[in-house]
N, C-alpha and C positions, 0 to 999 in steps of 0.2 A: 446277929445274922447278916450277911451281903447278899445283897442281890445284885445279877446281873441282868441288865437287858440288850438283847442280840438286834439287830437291824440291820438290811441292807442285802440281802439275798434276794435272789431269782433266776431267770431266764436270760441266758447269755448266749451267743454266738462263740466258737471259738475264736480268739483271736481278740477277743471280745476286752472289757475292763470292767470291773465291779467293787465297789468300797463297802466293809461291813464297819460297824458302828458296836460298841460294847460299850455301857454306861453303869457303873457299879455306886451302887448306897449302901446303908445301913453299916456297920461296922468294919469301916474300909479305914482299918491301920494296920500297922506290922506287916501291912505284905511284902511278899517273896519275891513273886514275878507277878505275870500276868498276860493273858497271848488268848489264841486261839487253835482248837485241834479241830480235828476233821474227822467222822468215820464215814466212809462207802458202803453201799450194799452191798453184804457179806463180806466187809474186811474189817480187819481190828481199827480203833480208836490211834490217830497218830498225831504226832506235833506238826503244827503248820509255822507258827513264832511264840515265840513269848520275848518279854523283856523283862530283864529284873530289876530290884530294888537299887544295882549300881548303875543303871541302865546301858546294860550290853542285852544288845538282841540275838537272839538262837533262830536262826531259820530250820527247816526241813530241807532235806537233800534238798527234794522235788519241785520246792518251791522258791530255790534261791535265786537272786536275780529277777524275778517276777512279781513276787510278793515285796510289798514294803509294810513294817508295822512303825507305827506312832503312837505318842499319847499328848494327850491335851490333860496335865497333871490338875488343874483349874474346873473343872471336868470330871474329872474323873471317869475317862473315860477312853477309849480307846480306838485306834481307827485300824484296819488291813486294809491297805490299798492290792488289788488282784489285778495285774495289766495280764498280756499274753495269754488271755485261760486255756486249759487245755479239757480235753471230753472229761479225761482224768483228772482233772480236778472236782469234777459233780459229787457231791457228797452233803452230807449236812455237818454245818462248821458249830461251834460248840464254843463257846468266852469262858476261859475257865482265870481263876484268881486264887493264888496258896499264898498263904500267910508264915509267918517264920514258923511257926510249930505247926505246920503238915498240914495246916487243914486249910480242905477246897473247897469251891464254892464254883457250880458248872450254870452257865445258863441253860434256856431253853432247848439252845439249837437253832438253825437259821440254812433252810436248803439255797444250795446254790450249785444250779442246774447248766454245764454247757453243753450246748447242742444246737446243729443245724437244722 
């Protein structure tokens, strides 16, 4: 099994910065990629990054140029850096981890709220 644990959310201003934290154990080999999604109140589930196992990272449109992902492979663990937020970004973010045969492992979840 992997687990992930989410950190780093909250209350932001726009314009604001925010860094979330993803720390995965338990049987963390053969992964695929490894990123962060995001769903809104009443919207679908979408990609914000991931990086994968060659390390190329995939942004979301919405999110490019604003967002930075990292990882600390020592760690195992993962960081979003969030500069520029925008209201539209308020949503609750989600650490998700696939492994080469498809299988996912989501964290908890971790709201991150901007507003004035």
């Amino acid at each position: 099994q992997v687990q992930l644990v989410e950190s780093g959310g909250g209350l932001v201003q726009p314009g604001g910065s925010l860094r979330l934290s993803c720390a995965a154990s338990g049987s963390i080999f053969s992964i695929d990629a490894m990123g962060w999604y995001r769903q809104a109140s009443g919207k679908e589930r979408e990609l914000v990054a991931i990086i994968t196992g060659g390390d190329r990272t995939i942004y979301g449109y919405s999110v490019k140029g604003r967002f930075t992902l990292s990882r600390d492979n020592a760690k195992n663990t993962i960081y979003l850096q969030m500069n520029s937020l925008k209201p539209e970004d308020t949503a609750v973010y989600y650490c998700n981890l696939r492994k080469t045969n498809g299988f996912q492992s989501w964290g908890q979840g971790t709201q991150v709220t901007v507003s004035s």
